[in-house]
N, C-alpha and C positions, 0 to 999 in steps of 0.2 A: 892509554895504559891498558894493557890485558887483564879484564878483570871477569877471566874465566870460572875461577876459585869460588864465584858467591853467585847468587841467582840477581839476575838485573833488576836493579831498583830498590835492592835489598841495601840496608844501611851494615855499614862493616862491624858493630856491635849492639847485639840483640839482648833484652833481656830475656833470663827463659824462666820461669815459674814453675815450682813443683811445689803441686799443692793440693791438700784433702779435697775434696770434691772439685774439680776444675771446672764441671760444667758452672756452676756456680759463680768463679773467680770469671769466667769469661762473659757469663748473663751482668753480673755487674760491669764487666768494663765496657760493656755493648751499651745500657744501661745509661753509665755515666759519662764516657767519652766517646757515643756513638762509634764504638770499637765496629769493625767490618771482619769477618770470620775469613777465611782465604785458605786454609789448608787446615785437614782432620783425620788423623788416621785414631782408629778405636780398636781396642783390644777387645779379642773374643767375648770377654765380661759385659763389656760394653765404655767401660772406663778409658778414660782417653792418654792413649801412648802418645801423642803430639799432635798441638795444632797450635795454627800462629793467627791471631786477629793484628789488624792495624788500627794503631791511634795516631790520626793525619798520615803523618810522612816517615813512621816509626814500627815495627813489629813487633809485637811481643809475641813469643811461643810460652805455652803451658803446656803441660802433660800432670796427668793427678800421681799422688803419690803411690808406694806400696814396692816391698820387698826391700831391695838395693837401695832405692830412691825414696826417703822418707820427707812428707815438707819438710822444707826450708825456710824459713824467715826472709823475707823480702820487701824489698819496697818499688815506688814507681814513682815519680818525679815527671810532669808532664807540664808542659806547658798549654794555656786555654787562652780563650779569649774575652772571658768571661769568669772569676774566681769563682763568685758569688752564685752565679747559676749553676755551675759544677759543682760546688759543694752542697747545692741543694739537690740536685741527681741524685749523688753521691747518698746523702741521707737516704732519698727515697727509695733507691737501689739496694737497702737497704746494709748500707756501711755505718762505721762507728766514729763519731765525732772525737778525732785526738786534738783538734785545735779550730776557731771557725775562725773566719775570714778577717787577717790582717795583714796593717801595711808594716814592712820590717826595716830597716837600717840600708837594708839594699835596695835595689829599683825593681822590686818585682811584689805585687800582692801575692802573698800565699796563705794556704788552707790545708790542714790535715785532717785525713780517716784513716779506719783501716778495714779490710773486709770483716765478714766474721769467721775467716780463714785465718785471722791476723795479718792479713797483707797489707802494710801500711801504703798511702798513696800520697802526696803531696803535690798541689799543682798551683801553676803559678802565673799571671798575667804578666809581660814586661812593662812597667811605667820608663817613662822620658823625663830626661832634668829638663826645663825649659831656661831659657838664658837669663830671667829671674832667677833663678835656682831652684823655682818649686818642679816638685813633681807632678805630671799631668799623663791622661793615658790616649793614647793615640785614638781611643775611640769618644775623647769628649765628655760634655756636659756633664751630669753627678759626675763619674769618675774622678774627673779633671776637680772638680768643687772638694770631693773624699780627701782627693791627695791634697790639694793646697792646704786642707785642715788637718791633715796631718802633720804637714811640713812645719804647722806651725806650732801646734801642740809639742811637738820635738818628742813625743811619747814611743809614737808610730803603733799604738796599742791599740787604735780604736774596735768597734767590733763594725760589719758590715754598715749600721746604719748611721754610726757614730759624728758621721760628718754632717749628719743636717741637725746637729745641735751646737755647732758651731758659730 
């Protein structure tokens, strides 16, 4: 298929951020999910008319606010491989704890922040049903122990360390 339309490698829907200080929203996503910078264009001021980092296999474009373009409220939804590690980035990056690390109804760990931009971000590890029916994470040991204690608790509330009192 001719897929002249979009630049190669580029995924066919991008988030784009427009937000107060953007240098900022971009040092934390660098930060938290070793975002990679890849295109930068700066207005005269020096404020940023667009740039796009990637998180893995995904682009996000930013540009900061001002005039026509005022923030906007936004979020990011990423998937890691690692909740628990990310969410402590994320703190240290210096974001805001909306929720810490739990297992939910569906097969994925998640975790909320938000910048101090207000950009909320939520990320999420995929767990596996295993043919028990417990949940288990492809990468094993605690994880794998977390979710069984989960599964059994039937709560799925725990907080990160919640499963070694099980």
């Amino acid at each position: 298929m001719n897929r002249d339309y979009k630049p190669t490698a580029y995924p066919s829907v991008s988030a784009y951020l427009v937000a107060n200080n953007a240098q900022q929203v971009i040092d934390f996503l660098r930060q938290t999910f070793d975002a990679k910078e890849a295109r930068r264009f700066d207005k005269p001021d020096g404020s940023i008319m667009h740039a796009e980092v990637w998180i893995d296999d995904s682009v996000v474009m930013i540009a900061d606010s001002g005039g026509a373009f005022p923030a906007v409220p936004m979020g990011l939804h990423v998937y890691v491989p690692d909740v628990d590690a990310t969410y402590h980035r994320a703190l240290t990056a210096g974001g805001i704890s909306v929720q810490e690390p739990t297992q939910k109804k569906i097969p994925t760990g998640a975790v909320a922040c938000r910048t101090p931009q207000g950009i909320r971000g939520g990320s999420r590890r995929r767990w596996q049903e295993s043919d028990d029916g417990s949940l288990r994470s492809s990468r094993g040991g605690d994880r794998a122990a977390r979710a069984q204690c989960l599964r059994r608790r039937k709560d799925y509330r725990c907080g990160p360390l919640d499963y070694r009192r099980c």
